[in-house]
Every structure is written in C-alpha cells, then in structure tokens.
N, C-alpha and C positions, 0 to 999 in steps of 0.2 A: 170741114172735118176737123174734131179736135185734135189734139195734140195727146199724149202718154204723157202723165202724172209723175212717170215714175223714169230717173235719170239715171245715168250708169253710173254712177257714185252710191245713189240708193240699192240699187239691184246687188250694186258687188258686196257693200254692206250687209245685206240680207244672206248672201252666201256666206260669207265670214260665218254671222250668227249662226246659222244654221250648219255648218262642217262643224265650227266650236261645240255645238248641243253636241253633236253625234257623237264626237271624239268624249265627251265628257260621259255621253252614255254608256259607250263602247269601256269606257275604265274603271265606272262602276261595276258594272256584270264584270269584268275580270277579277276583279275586288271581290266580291262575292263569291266568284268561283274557285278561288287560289284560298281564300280564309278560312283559315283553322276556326276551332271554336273559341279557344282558349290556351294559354299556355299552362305548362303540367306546375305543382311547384317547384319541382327541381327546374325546370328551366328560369323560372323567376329567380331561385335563390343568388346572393352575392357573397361572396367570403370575402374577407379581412386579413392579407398576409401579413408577415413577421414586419414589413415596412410599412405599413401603412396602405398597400392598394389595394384597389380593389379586383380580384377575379374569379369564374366562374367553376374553378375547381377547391374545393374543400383544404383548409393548410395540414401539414402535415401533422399528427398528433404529437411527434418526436420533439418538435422544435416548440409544444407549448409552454410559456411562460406562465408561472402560477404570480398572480398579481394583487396583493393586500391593500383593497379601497383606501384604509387607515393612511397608509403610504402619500396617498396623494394630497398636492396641495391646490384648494381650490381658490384661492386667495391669495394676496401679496401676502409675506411675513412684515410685522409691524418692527421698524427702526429699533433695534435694541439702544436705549438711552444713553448716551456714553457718558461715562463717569470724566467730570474735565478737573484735573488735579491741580492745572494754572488756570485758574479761574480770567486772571490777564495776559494776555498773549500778544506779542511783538508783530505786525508786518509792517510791507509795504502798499503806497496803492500803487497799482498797475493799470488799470484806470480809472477814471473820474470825467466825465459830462454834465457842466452847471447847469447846462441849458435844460435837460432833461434831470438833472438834481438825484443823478445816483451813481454808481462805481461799483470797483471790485478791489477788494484788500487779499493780499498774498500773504496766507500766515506762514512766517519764518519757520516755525516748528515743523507744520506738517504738509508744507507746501499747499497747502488748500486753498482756494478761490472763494474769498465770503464777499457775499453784496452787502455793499452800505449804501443807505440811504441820508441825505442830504439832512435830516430829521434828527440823525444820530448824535449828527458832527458837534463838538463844542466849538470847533472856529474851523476857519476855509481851511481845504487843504486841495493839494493839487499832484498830478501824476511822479510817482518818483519819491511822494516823503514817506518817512518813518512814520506810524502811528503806534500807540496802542490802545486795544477794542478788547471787550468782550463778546463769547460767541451766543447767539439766541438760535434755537431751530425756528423756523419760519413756516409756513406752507410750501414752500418751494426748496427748502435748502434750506443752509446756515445765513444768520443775519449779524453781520455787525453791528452791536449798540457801544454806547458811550465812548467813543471813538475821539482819542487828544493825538495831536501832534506833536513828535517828540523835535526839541528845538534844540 
C-alpha cells in the first residue's frame, strides 16, 4: 500500500492559503459595499489659513490680506557695489596655512574677514603681521590682492 503524497506541513500550508483567499475576499465585498461613488467638491476642497495650513473650513473674509504680486521678490537682490573711498586698507592676518597656501586678513577698518590667497602675497607672511591689501569682490566674498607686509 502506498504512502499520502501530501504531509502536514503541506496540508497546513494549503489552509493558510486558502483562510488568506477568503479573508481577502470577504474585504473586498466590504469595500464595495461601504464605497461611496465619489467625493462632492466640497469635501475635496482644501483652504489656506492666515499661517500657512492647511484646513477643511473656508478662512475668514475679515482677516483677508490684499497682496501686490509687484511686491514680491523672486530672486536674490544683486550686491549693491560699494563705493571703497581707501582704495588701500590696513589689517591683520588672523590666519594663514602654507601648506594649503591661503588665509584670512582682518581689516582694521571694518572688522571684516577677507581671504588671501598665497598668489596675492609680494613676500611670506605669517599669523599676527601687519599688512596692507587691496579689496577685490570674488565669487565667494571679498578677496585680498596686492597684499605687502608692513615692517
């Protein structure tokens, strides 16, 4: 006489599947049964209150602000050029790294932090001297050129 094919790992597996189908059926047809057609547009709509959120009731007419597009800015405003009246200006450097061949000069005037670059320099300098530089605007900031040490 043979042996069954089929072991109770397989069998209980098979139960599984089959309870999983039913339940998945059984929540469909609930799905269907429970579902509206559509929602109205009033229930779709979203308002926009005086902060920023968003909620499902209309903001008040009382508190609307009247808003002139012209007003806005969509862009950075461009660096107004500044007019530099000492063309040569006094600092110090406050740092300097040879290895990496750039720094930062502190101009006495307006306490500002300009980067120099090693390219500038007419001779070595190092953290703590006197210099004086001219200022260039850079891509990034102000650049220190023609940069002497004052002896």
């Amino acid at each position: 006489m043979a042996k069954s094919q089929e072991t109770f790992g397989k069998k209980e597996k098979q139960k599984k599947k089959l309870k999983d189908r039913q339940e998945k059926q059984e929540k469909m047809e609930e799905r269907k049964a429970n579902a509206k057609k559509g929602k109205t547009l009033d229930e779709m709509m979203a308002y926009l209150d005086e902060n920023g959120n968003f909620s499902s009731t209309p903001p008040d007419p009382r508190k609307k602000k009247i808003f002139n597009a012209g007003d806005m800015q969509t862009a950075i405003p461009k660096q107004e050029s500044r007019e530099q009246v000492e063309v040569v200006r006094n600092g110090v450097v406050t740092f300097f790294n040879n290895d990496k061949r750039y720094g930062f000069i502190k101009d006495l005037q307006t306490q500002e932090s300009v980067f120099v670059h090693v390219n500038q320099l007419s001779g070595p300098i190092k953290e703590h001297d006197k210099v004086t530089f001219e200022v260039e605007m850079g891509h990034k900031g102000p650049n220190a050129i023609r940069v002497k040490k004052i002896v």
